[in-house]
N, C-alpha and C positions, 0 to 999 in steps of 0.2 A: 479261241476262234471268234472273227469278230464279227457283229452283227450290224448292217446300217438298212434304214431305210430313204428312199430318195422318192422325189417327184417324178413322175414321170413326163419329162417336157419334150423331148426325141425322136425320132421316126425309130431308131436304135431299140430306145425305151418301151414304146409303145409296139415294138416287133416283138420282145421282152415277155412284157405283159399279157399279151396273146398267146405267143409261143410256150409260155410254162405252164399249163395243165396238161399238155401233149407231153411232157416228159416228165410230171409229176404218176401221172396215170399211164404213162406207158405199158405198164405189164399188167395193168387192171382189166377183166375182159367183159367187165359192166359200163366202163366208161364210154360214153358216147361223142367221139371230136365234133367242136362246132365248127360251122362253113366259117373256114377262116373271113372268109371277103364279108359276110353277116357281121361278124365282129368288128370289122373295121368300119363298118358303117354304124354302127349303134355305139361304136364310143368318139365316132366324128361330132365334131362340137355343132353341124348342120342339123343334128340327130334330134327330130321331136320334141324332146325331154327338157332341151339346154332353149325352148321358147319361154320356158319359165322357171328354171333349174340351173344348178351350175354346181360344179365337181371337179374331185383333183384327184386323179388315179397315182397311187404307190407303191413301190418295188423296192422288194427286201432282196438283201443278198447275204450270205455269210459266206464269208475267204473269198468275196471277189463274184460267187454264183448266184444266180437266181433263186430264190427258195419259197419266196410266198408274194403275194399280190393284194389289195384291195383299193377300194375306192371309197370317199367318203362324197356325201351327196347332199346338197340342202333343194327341199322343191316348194317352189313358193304359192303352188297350188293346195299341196298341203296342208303349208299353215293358216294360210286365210280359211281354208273349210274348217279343219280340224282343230286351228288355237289349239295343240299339243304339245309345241315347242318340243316338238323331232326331227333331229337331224337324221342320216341314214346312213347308211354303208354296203356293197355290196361287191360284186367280182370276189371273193373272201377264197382266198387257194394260198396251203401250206404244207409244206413236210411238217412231219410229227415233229411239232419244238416248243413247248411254250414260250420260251424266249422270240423265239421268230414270231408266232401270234400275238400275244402279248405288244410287239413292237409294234405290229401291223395293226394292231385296235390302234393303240396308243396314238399313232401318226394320224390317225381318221376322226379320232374324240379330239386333237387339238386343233387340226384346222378349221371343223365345227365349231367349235369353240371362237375362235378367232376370227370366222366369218361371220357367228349370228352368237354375241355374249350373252342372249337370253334361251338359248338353245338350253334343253336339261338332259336330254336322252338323244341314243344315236337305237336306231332299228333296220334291222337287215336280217341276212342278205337279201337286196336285191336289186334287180336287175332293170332299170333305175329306181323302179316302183313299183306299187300294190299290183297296175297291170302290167310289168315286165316279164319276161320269164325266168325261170331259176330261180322260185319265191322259195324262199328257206331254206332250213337243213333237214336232212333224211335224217331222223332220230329212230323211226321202226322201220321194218323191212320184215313182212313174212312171206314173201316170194321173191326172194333174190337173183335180181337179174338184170337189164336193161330197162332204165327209166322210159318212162311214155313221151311222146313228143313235146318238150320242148319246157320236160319238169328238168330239177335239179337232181344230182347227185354228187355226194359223197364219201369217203372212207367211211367206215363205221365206228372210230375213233372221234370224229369231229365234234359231236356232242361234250364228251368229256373236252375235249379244247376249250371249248366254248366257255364248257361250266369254270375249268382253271383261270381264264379270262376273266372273270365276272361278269360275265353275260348271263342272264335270266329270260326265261319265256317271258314272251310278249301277250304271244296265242299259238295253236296247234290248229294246222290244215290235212285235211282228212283226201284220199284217194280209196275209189272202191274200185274193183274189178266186177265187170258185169258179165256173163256170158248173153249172146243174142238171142239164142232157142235152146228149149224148143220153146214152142206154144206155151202162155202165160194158162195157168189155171185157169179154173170156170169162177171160183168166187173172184179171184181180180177181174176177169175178163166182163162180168157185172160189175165190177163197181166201177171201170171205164166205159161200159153201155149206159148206165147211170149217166155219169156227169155228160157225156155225149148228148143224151137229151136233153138237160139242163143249160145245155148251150148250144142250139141247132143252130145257131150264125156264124158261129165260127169254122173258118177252115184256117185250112195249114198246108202252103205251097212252098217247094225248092227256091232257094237264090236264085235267081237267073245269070245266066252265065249273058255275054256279049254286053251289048251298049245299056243294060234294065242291071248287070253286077255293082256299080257304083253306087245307084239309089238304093239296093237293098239292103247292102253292107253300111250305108248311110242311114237307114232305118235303124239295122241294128244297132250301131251307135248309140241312137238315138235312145232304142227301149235298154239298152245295155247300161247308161247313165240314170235314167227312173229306174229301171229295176234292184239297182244294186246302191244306188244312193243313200239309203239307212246303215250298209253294209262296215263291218269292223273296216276303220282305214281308208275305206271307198275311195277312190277319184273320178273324176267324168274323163273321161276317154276327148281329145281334143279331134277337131277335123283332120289335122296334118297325121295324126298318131293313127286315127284309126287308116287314112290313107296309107301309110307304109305297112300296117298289118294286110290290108287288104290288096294291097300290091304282092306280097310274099304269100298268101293265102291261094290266091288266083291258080300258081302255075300246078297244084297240087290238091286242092280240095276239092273234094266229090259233090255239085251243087246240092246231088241228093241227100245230102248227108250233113247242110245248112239249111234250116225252114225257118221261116216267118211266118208266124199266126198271127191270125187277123180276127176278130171281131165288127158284123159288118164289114166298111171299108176303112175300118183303125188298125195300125198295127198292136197288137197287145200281149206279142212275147215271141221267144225267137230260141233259136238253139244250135250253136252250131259243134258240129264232129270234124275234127281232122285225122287224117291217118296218121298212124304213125310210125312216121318215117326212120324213125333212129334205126332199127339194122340198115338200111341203106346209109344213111350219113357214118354208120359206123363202117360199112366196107368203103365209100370213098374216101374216109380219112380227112373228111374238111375239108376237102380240095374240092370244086367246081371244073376245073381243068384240068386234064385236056376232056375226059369224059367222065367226068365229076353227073354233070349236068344228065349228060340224057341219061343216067342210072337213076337219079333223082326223079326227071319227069316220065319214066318209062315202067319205074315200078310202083310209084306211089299210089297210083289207084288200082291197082291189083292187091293191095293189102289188106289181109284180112281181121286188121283188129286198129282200132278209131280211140281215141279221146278225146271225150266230151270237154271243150274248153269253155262253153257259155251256154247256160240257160236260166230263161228268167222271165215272169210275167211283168206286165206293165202294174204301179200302184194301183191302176184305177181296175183291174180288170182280177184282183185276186181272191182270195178265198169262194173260188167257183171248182177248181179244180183242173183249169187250163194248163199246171205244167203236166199232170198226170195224160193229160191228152196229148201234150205236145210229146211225151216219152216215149206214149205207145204209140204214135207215129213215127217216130226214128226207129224204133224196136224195129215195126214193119217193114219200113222201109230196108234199114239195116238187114235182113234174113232175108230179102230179095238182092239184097247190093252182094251177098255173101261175106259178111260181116260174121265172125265167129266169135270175138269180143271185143270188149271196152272198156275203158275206163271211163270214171268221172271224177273230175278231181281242178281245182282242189276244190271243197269243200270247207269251208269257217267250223271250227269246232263249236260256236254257237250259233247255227243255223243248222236248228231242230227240226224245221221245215224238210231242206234239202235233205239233212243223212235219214233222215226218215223216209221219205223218199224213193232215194238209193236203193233205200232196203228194202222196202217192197218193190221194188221192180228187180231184187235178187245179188244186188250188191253188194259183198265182202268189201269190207275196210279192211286193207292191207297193208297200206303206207302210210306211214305220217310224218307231216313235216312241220319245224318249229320255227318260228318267227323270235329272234331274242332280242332282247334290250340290253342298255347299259347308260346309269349314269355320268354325267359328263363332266360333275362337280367333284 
């Protein structure tokens, strides 16, 4: 049986490409389909990513069929911050076949190779980058079920794929489950009246929804690139990138459930919750039409469980205890919204701050997901 892999240069191809996790995952009843029309816009070469990046999406087939996908990705934001001489890889979708994985690295370490000869590693998956979605592979699962809005999944085989490949951890990203209530203890609920004193200028208001949503989501940006700037891999989030997040954000997110803290009149850290939406994208099947749509905007804020996609103090404004305020603010908030849980995720396996964190304010680490490498030499 033979095995080839091709470029994907096509309308054909790139139907292909899309189309096969829907028939890979077919009879899987964790798998969550993505809005097709999403997809085709974020691997549109207009798409954010390709202002300072550029990639070549490939398609494996054995006897003529579709069987596995990837893409390999050089972003030139990366290496100027980072000097790491990492190329990437991501879209990463296969039937069980070492041979078919194997081909599908293989095709993605030589175009790297052949775009950038000082490249040494390729790191994936993702989804084009550090801030894309679908960062890595599910390696644990102690509650198996449907991923949170807009993480990765896969078989429970794919690790061992990965390992026959020659791929190795890069780093591990952590997911906790929170519940909202009840009521936090009396010793926490002192040491958040504590730092409260300790910072009587600061408040903490919602995103504003109408003509004030652009500046705030623009603030965040803003404290989103200081706060995470030290961080493994970090990128700064660009105006055009965070625009298209905050365009997709808009039709669905509870502004109660995005805050901006301030210090004075500085912004000094921010936090935002999205619902999540996957059983809905899971009953419409990735279609938007004909009534894709209003299942999406009609149940998304009656949902009772959030994931925490961003929080972060400003550099200048840390070790006061301001994320711990910004928490129990969501907490609150959240037990009025009728928020029954949460996630928070991901989380860097070396930010001892965060999972620390997490855990006091009662959150189990559930999930974890791996970032892996591969030499290119």
């Amino acid at each position: 049986m033979s095995i080839s892999v091709t470029h994907v240069t096509t309308r054909a191809g790139l139907r292909a490409f899309i189309r096969l996790p829907f028939e890979l995952y077919r009879d899987d009843p964790n798998w969550v389909p993505p809005l097709i029309a999403d997809q085709k816009k974020t691997l549109s070469p207009s798409y954010p990513f390709f202002d300072h990046g550029k990639a070549r999406l490939f398609l494996a087939r054995k006897d003529g069929q579709p069987v596995g996908r990837i893409s390999a990705q050089i972003n030139e934001t990366h290496l100027a911050i980072h000097q790491d001489q990492r190329g990437f890889f991501g879209w990463f979708e296969s039937i069980e076949d070492k041979e078919v994985a194997s081909a599908l690295f293989d095709a993605a370490a030589g175009w790297l190779r052949t775009q950038n000869p000082a490249l040494t590693h390729m790191r994936g998956p993702c989804q084009w980058d550090i801030n894309g979605e679908s960062l890595g592979v599910l390696i644990k699962d102690d509650m198996p079920g449907l991923p949170r809005a807009l993480m990765p999944y896969n078989p429970p085989w794919y690790p061992k794929l990965y390992d026959a490949c020659g791929l190795a951890k890069a780093t591990d990203l952590y997911a906790y489950t929170v519940l909202s209530g009840p009521e936090p203890d009396a010793r926490y609920r002192k040491l958040v009246e504590a730092i409260r004193r300790r910072a009587p200028e600061m408040c903490i208001r919602a995103v504003r929804t109408g003509k004030g949503y652009r500046e705030d989501m623009e603030t965040v940006r803003q404290l989103y690139n200081d706060a995470w700037a030290d961080n493994w891999g970090a990128l700064p989030l660009t105006e055009r990138e965070m625009e298209v997040i905050a365009k997709g954000l808009k039709p669905v997110v509870n502004p109660e459930l995005a805050r901006i803290a301030f210090v004075g009149d500085k912004p000094a850290g921010c936090i935002v919750c999205i619902p999540d939406i996957n059983p809905l994208l899971k009953r419409i099947k990735g279609r938007l039409f004909p009534f894709g749509w209003l299942t999406l905007l009609s149940g998304a804020k009656k949902l009772g469980e959030v994931r925490t996609i961003l929080l972060g103090v400003s550099k200048e404004h840390r070790g006061r205890g301001l994320e711990a305020l910004i928490l129990d603010e969501i907490f609150n908030v959240g037990r009025s919204e009728g928020i029954a849980r949460g996630e928070m995720s991901w989380v860097l396996e070396t930010n001892q701050q965060m999972n620390s964190l997490a855990e006091k304010f009662g959150g189990v680490r559930y999930r974890t997901y791996r970032i892996y490498e591969r030499m290119l030499t």
